[in-house]
VMD Tcl script that draws the C-alpha trace (Angstrom):
set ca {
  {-64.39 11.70 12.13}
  {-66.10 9.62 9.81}
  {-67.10 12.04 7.54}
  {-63.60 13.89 7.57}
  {-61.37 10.84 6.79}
  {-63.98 9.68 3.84}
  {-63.43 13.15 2.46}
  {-59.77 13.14 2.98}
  {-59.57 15.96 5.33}
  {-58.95 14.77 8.52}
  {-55.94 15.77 10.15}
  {-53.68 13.95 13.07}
  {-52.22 15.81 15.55}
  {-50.31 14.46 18.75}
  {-48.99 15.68 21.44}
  {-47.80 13.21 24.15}
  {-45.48 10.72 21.36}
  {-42.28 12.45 23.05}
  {-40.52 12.65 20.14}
  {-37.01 13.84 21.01}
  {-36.66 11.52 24.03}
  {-33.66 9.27 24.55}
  {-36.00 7.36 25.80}
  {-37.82 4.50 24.17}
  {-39.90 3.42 25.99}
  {-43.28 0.99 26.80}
  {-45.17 3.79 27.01}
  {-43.77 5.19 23.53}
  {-44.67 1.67 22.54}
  {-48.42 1.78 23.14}
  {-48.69 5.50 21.97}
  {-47.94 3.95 18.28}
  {-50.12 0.63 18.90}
  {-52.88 3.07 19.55}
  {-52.47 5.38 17.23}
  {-52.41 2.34 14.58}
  {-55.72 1.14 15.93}
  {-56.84 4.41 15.37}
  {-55.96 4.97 11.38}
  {-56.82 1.86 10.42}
  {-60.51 3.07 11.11}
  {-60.02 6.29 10.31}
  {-57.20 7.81 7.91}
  {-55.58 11.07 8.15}
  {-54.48 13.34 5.43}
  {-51.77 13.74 7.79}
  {-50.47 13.41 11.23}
  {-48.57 15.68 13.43}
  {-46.66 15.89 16.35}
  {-44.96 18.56 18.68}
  {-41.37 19.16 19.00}
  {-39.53 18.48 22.53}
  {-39.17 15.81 24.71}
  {-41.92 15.38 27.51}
  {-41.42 15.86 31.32}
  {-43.62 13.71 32.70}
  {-43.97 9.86 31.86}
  {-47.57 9.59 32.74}
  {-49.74 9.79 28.88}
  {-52.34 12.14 29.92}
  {-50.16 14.67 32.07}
  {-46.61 16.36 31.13}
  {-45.27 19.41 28.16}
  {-42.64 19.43 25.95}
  {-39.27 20.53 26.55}
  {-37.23 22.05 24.58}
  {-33.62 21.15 23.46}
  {-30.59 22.52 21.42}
  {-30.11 21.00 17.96}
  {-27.48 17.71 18.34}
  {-26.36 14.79 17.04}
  {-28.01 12.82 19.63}
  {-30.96 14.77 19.77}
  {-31.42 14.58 16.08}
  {-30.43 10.77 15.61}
  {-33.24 10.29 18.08}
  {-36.04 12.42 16.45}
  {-34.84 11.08 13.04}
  {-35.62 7.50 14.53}
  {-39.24 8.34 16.67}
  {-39.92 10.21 13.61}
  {-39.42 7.63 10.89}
  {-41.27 5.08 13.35}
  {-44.27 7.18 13.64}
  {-44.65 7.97 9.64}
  {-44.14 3.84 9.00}
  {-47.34 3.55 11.02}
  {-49.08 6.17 9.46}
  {-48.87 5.78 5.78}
  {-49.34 9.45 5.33}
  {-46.77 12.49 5.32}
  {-45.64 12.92 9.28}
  {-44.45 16.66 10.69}
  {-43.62 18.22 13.69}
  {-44.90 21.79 15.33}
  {-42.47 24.17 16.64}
  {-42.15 25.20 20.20}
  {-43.47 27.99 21.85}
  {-40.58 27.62 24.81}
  {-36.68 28.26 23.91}
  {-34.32 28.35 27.04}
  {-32.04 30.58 24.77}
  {-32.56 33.50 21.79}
  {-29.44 30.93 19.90}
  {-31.76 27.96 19.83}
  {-34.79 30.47 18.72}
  {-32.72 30.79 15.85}
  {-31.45 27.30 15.03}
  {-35.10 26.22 15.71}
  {-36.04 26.55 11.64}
  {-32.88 24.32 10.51}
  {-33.30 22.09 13.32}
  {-36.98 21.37 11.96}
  {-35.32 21.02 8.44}
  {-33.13 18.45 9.20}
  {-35.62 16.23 11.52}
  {-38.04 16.24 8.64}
  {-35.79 15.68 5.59}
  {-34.97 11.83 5.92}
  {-38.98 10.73 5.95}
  {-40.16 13.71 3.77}
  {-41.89 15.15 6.60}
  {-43.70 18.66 6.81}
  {-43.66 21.57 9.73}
  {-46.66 22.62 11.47}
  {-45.39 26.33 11.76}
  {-47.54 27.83 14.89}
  {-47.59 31.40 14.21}
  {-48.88 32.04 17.61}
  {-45.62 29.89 19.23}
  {-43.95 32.41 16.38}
  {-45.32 35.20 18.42}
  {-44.36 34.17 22.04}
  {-40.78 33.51 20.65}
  {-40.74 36.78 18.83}
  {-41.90 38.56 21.95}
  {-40.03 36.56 24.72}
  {-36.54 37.09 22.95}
  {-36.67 40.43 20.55}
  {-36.68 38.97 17.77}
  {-39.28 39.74 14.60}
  {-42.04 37.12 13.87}
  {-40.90 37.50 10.30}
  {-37.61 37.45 10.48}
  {-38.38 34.02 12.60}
  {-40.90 32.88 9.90}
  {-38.37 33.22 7.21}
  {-35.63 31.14 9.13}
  {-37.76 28.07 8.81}
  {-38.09 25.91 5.97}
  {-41.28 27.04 4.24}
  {-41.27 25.10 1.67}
  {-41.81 22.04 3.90}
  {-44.63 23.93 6.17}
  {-48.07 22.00 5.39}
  {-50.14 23.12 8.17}
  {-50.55 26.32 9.72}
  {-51.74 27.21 13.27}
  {-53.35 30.47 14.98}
  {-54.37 30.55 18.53}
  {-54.33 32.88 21.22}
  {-52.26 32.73 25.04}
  {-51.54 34.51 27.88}
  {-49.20 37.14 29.82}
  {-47.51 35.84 32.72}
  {-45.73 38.32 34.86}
  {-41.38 37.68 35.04}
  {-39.40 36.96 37.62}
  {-38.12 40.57 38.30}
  {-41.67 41.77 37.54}
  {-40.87 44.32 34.73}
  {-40.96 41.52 31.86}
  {-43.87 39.91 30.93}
  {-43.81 36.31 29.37}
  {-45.76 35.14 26.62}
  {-47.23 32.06 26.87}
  {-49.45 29.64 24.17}
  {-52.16 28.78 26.56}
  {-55.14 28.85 23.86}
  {-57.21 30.33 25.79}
  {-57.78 33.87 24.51}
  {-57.92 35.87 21.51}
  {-55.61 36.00 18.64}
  {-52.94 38.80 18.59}
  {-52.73 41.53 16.44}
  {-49.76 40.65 15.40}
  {-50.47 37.27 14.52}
  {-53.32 38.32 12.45}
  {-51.10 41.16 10.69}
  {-48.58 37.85 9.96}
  {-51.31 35.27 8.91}
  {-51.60 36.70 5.50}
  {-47.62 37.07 5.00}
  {-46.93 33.33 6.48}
  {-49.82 31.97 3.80}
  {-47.89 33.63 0.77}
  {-44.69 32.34 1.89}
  {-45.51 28.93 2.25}
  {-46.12 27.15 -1.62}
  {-46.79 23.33 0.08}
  {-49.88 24.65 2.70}
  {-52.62 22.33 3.15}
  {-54.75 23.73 5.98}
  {-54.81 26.43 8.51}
  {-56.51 25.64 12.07}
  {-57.57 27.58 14.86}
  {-57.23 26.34 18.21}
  {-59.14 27.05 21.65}
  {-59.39 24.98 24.26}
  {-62.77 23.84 24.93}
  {-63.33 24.64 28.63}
  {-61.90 28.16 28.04}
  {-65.02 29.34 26.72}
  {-66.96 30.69 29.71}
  {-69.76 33.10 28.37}
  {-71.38 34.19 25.24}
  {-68.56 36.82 24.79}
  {-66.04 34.28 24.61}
  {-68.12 32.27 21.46}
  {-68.36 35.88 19.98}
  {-64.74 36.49 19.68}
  {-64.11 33.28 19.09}
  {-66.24 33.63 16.18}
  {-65.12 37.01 15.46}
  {-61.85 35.90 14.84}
  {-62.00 32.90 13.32}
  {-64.21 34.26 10.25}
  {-61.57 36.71 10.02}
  {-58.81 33.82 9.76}
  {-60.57 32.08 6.90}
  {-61.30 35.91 5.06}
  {-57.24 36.57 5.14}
  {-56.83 32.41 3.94}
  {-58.99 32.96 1.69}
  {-58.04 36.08 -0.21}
  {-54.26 34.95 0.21}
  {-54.71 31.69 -1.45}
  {-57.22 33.00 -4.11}
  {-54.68 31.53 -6.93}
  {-53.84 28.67 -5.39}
  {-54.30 25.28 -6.35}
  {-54.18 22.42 -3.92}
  {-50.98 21.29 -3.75}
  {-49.36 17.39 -4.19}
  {-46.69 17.12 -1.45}
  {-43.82 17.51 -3.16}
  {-40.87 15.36 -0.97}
  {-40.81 11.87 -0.74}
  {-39.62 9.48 2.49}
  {-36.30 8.56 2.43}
  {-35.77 4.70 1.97}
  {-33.05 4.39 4.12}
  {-34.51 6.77 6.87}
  {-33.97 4.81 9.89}
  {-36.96 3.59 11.86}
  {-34.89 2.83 15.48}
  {-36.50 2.26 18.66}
  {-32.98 2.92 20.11}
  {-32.87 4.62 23.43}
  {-29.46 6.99 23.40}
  {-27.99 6.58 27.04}
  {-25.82 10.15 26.58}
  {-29.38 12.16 26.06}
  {-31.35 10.31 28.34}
  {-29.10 11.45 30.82}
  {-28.39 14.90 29.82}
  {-32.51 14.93 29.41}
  {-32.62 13.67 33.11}
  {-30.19 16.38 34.49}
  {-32.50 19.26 33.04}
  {-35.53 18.04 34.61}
  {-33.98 17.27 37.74}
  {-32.91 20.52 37.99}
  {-36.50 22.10 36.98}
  {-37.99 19.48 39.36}
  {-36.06 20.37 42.38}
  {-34.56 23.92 42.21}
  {-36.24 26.52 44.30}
  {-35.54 29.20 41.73}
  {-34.75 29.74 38.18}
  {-31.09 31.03 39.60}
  {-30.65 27.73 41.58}
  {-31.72 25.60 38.09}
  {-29.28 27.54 36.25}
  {-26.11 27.58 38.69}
  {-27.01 23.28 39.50}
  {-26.87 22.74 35.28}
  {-23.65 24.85 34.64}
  {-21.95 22.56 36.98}
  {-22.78 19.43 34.78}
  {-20.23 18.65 32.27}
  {-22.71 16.35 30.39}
  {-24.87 19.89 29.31}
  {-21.44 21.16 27.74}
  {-23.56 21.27 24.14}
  {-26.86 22.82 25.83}
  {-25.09 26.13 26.28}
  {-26.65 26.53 29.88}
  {-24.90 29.82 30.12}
  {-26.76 31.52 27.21}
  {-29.88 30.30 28.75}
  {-32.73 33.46 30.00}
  {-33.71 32.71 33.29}
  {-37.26 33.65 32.59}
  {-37.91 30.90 30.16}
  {-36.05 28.57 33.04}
  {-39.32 29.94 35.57}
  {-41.85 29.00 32.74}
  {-40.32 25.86 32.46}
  {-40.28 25.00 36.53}
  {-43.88 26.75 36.64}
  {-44.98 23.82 33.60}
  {-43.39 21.01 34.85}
  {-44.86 21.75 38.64}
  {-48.32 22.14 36.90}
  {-47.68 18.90 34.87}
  {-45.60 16.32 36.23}
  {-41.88 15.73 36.06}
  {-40.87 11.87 35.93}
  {-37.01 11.97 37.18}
  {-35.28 8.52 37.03}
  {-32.55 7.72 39.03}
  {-31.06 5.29 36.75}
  {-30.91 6.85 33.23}
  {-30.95 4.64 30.43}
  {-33.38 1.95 32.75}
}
mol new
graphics top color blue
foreach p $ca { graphics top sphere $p radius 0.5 }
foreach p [lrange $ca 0 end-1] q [lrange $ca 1 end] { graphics top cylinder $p $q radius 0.2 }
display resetview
């Protein structure tokens, strides 16, 4: 790490800050502590973190949840947001999603990025492979999805690979971004289009987890593709000279450690729900009924994307207070 920071090319990523929670909380507290011990002794380029608010309360367990684009929602990130780039002293983004509960908020995903960033002059991480499970898991083209977010702001660039998991009906597949395969076709086939498109790119990383790598095949590929990654980067940004971030923070950006009582409990009726339903139909019918989801949409929500989020939050924890707000 060392050598990366004294060369100015090591790059922050998070994933456990919970930055759209209504919650702020102790945890959310040492999370920043920490990560202040941390770039004091080693500084980043840049740090990121992921978009979504987390479903378990424990630091090492839990996923990110999505949620429709708000005023509460967005007060909140606006706040986490500016709080995390005051301790970093560097530019601050977030990563999109790979999970949408509906095809609107696939689409409002780009402007909701947009206007989370803005006030601190913060970046996007734009995930082609999360790209591709969106694309796939609501009909929609990874390009037309890559053009509906704010490119100019998109600093970082991830490719990765996932996994199929079978539907609830059992003639749908689901795409999920488990990094722990190969990278797609089609995000390959994107890479090059996504590089063009975005003036502001930094860096492009490729992501496996370590422990997925069980036999010399797997390093091959692994190899395989990522040499093919940096050819396409390469050849793409032949002309291009490193770029000086172009947007500046926002003076008056607020840095809140507010907790918002309305979308802590709207946050704690959705993972109640996912907690304790015994089917995606059951989640869906029990949120409908809540008058404090009115601006989640519940009925445009695919009941697929409601299983992935049950089968996620029953693989990683989901904390559930009785007393929102405490």
């Amino acid at each position: 790490m060392k050598a990366y920071a004294a060369a100015d090319r090591l790059y922050g990523h998070g994933v456990y800050y919970s930055l759209l929670s209504g919650h702020w909380s102790g945890r959310q507290e040492s999370w920043l502590r920490r990560f202040a011990a941390i770039r004091e002794a080693f500084p980043f380029r840049h740090v990121s973190e992921h978009f979504g608010f987390m479903s378990s309360q424990d630091a090492h367990k839990g996923c990110p949840l999505p949620l429709p684009l708000t005023e509460a929602a967005l007060s909140a990130g606006r706040e986490r947001l500016a709080a995390l780039h005051r301790h970093a002293r560097s530019p601050v983004g977030i990563e999109n999603l790979a999970l949408a509960f509906s095809r609107a908020d696939v689409l409002q995903h780009g402007a909701f990025l947009e206007q989370l960033t803005g006030p601190v002059g913060g970046f996007v991480v734009l995930d082609l492979h999360n790209i591709y499970c969106q694309s796939h898991n609501f009909d929609v083209g990874m390009r037309e999805l890559i053009q509906s977010y704010p490119l100019q702001r998109v600093r970082e660039i991830h490719v990765s690979g996932g996994s199929w998991a079978g539907g609830i009906s059992g003639d749908r597949n689901i795409r999920r971004d488990t990094h722990d395969d190969r990278i797609p076709e089609a995000v390959f086939a994107d890479l090059r289009f996504a590089v063009a498109q975005c003036p502001n790119l930094d860096v492009v990383i490729v992501e496996r987890l370590g422990d997925t790598f069980l036999n010399e095949s797997d390093e091959a590929f692994f190899r395989e593709d990522y040499l093919r990654v940096k050819a396409i980067v390469q050849e793409a940004s032949k002309h291009r000279a490193v770029p000086e971030w172009p947007f500046a923070a926002n003076a008056a950006a607020d840095i809140g450690t507010a907790v918002h009582p309305g979308l802590i409990a709207q946050q704690q009726l959705i993972l109640k729900a996912i907690a304790n339903a015994d089917s995606a139909a059951e989640a869906k019918s029990l949120l409908l009924e809540c008058a404090a989801l009115q601006q989640w949409n519940i009925a445009s929500w695919d009941p697929e994307m409601i299983n992935t989020a049950m089968q996620l939050g029953r693989k990683w924890g989901i904390a559930v207070e009785d007393e929102p707000g405490k």
